[in-house]
C-alpha positions as CSV (number, residue, x, y, z in Angstrom):
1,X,-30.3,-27.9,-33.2
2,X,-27.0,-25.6,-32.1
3,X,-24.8,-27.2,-29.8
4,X,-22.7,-25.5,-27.9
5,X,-18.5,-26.4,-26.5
6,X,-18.9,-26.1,-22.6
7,X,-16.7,-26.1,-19.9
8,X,-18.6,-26.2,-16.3
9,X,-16.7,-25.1,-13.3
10,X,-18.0,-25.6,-10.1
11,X,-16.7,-22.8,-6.7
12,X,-13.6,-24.9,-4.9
13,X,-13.9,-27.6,-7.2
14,X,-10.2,-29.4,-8.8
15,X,-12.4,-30.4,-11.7
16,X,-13.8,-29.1,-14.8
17,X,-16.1,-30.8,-16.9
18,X,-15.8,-30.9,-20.8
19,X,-18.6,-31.1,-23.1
20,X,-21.5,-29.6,-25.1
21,X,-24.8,-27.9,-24.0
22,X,-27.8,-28.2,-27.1
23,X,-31.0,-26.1,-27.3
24,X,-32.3,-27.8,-24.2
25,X,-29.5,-26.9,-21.9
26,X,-28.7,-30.9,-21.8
27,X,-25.1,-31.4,-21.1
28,X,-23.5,-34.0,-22.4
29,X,-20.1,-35.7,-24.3
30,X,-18.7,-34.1,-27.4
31,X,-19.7,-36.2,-30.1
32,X,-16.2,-36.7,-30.6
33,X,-15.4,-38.0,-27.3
34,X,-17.2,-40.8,-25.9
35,X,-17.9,-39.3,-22.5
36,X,-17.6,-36.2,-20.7
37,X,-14.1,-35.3,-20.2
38,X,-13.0,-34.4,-16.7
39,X,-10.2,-31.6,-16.6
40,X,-8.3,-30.9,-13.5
41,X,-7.7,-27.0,-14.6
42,X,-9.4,-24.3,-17.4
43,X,-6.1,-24.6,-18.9
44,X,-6.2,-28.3,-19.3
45,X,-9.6,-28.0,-20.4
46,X,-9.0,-25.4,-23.0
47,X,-6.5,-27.5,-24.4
48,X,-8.9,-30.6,-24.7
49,X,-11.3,-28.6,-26.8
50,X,-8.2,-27.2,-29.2
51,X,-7.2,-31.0,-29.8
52,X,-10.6,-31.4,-31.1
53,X,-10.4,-28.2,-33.5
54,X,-12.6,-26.1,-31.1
55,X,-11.6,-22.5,-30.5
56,X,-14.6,-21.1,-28.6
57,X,-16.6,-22.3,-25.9
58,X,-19.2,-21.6,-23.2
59,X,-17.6,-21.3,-19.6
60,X,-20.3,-22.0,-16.9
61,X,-19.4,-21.1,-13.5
62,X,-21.3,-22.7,-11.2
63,X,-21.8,-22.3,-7.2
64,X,-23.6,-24.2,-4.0
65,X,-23.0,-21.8,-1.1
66,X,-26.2,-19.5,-0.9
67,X,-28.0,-23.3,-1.5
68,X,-26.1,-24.8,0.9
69,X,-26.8,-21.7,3.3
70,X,-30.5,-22.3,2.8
71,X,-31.3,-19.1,0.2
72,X,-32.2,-19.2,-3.3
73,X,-29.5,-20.8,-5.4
74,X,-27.2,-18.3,-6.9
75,X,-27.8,-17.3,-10.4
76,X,-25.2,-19.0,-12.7
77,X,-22.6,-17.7,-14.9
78,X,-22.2,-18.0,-18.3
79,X,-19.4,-16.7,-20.7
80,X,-17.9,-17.1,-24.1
81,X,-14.5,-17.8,-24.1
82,X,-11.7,-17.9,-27.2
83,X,-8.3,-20.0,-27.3
């Protein structure tokens, strides 16, 4: 099963989460990090994921206002990144 580095960012959000998607879109810890980590930047996050020999990962953008406006939720963006 391929797992996949991801970084989720979330619109106005001071956090970025740190960890890995698998073939089921689950998101959980790296398996060498006991939880997901909690970044407060994309820098800061990309430099997690080079301490643990990771150059590439998926960033997941991620946004609540056309939910929060009562329309569909707003499709979500996904891109490969390299540091």
């Amino acid at each position: 099963m391929e797992c996949k580095p991801t970084i989720i960012g979330i619109a106005d959000s001071t956090h970025y989460l740190v960890g890995m998607t698998d073939a089921k879109d689950n998101f959980t810890a790296l398996p060498s990090l006991q939880d997901v980590a909690i970044c407060t930047s994309l820098s800061e996050a990309k430099i997690l994921l080079k301490r643990q020999k990771i150059d590439t990962a998926q960033l997941t953008l991620q946004s609540a206002y056309d939910e929060m406006c009562g329309l569909p939720a707003s499709a979500i963006t996904n891109q490969t990144i390299y540091f």
